[in-house]
C-alpha positions in Angstrom: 2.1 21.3 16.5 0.6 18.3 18.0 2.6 16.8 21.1 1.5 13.7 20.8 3.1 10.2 19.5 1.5 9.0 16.3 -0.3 5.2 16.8 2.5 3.8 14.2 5.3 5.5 17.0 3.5 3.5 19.9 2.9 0.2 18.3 6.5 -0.3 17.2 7.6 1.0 21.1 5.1 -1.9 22.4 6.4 -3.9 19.7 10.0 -3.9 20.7 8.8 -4.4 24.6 6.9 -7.4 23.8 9.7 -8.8 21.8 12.0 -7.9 24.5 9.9 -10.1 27.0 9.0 -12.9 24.9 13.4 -13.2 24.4 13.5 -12.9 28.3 10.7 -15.9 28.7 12.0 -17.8 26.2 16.1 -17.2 27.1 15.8 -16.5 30.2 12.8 -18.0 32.5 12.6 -21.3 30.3 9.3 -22.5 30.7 7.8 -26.0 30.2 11.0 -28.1 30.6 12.4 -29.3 27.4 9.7 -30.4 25.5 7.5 -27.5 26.5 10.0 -24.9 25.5 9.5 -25.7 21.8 5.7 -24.8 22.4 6.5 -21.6 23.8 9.1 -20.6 21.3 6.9 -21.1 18.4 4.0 -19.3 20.4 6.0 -16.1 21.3 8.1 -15.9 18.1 5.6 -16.9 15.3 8.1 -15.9 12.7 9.7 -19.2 13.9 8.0 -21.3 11.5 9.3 -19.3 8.4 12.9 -19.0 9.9 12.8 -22.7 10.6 11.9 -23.7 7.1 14.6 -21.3 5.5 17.5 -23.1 8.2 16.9 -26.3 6.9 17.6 -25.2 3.0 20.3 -22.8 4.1 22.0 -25.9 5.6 21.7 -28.2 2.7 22.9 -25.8 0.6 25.2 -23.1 2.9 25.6 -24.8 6.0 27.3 -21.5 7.7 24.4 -19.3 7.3 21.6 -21.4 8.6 21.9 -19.1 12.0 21.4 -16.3 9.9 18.5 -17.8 7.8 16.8 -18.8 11.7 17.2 -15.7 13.2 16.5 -12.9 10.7 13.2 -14.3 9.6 12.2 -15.1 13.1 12.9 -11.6 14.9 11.3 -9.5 12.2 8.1 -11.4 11.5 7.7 -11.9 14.9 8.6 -8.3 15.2 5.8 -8.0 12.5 3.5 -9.6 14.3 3.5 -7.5 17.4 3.2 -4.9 16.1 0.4 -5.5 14.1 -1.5 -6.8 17.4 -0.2 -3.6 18.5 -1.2 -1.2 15.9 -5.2 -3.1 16.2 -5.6 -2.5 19.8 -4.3 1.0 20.1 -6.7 1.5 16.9 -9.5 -0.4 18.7 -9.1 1.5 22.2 -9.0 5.4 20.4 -11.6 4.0 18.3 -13.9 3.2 21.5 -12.7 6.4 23.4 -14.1 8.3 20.7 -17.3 6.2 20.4 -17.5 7.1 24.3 -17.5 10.8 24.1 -13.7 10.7 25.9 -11.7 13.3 23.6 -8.0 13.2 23.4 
């Protein structure tokens, strides 16, 4: 049996972590002032865009689910999104440590 987490187990842990600090920047450490803190928020939770877009129909049509219609789409893609990133480097590093002669 091999001990070991698989690369899909490590990228959703970094995943969640990077989520989890991009919410404290955002939430916590507000960067940029007001204006700038639109700039960050769509660069650390990409899935903004999409969750944005679906708001503003929700609340034409159902105005009590537009937070629902921000926030879904915008956690998971951004969730998405990390790990992704994740998933490429952690592929990209084993990839190289192999390449190198460095075995696991």
């Amino acid at each position: 049996m091999n001990p070991r987490f698989s690369d899909w187990k490590w990228a959703c842990l970094t995943a969640l972590v990077l989520l989890g600090s991009a919410a404290f920047v955002i939430f916590v450490i507000h960067p940029g002032g007001f204006e700038g803190q639109i700039g960050w928020f769509i660069a650390l939770f990409p899935g903004a865009i999409a969750g944005l877009k679906l708001s503003e129909h929700f609340y034409r049509t159902v105005p009590w689910l537009e937070p629902i219609a921000l926030w879904t789409p915008t956690v998971n893609i951004s969730f998405l999104w990390y790990f992704v990133i994740s998933y490429m480097v952690i592929k990209a590093c084993r990839f190289v440590s192999r390449a190198l002669g460095n075995r696991e």
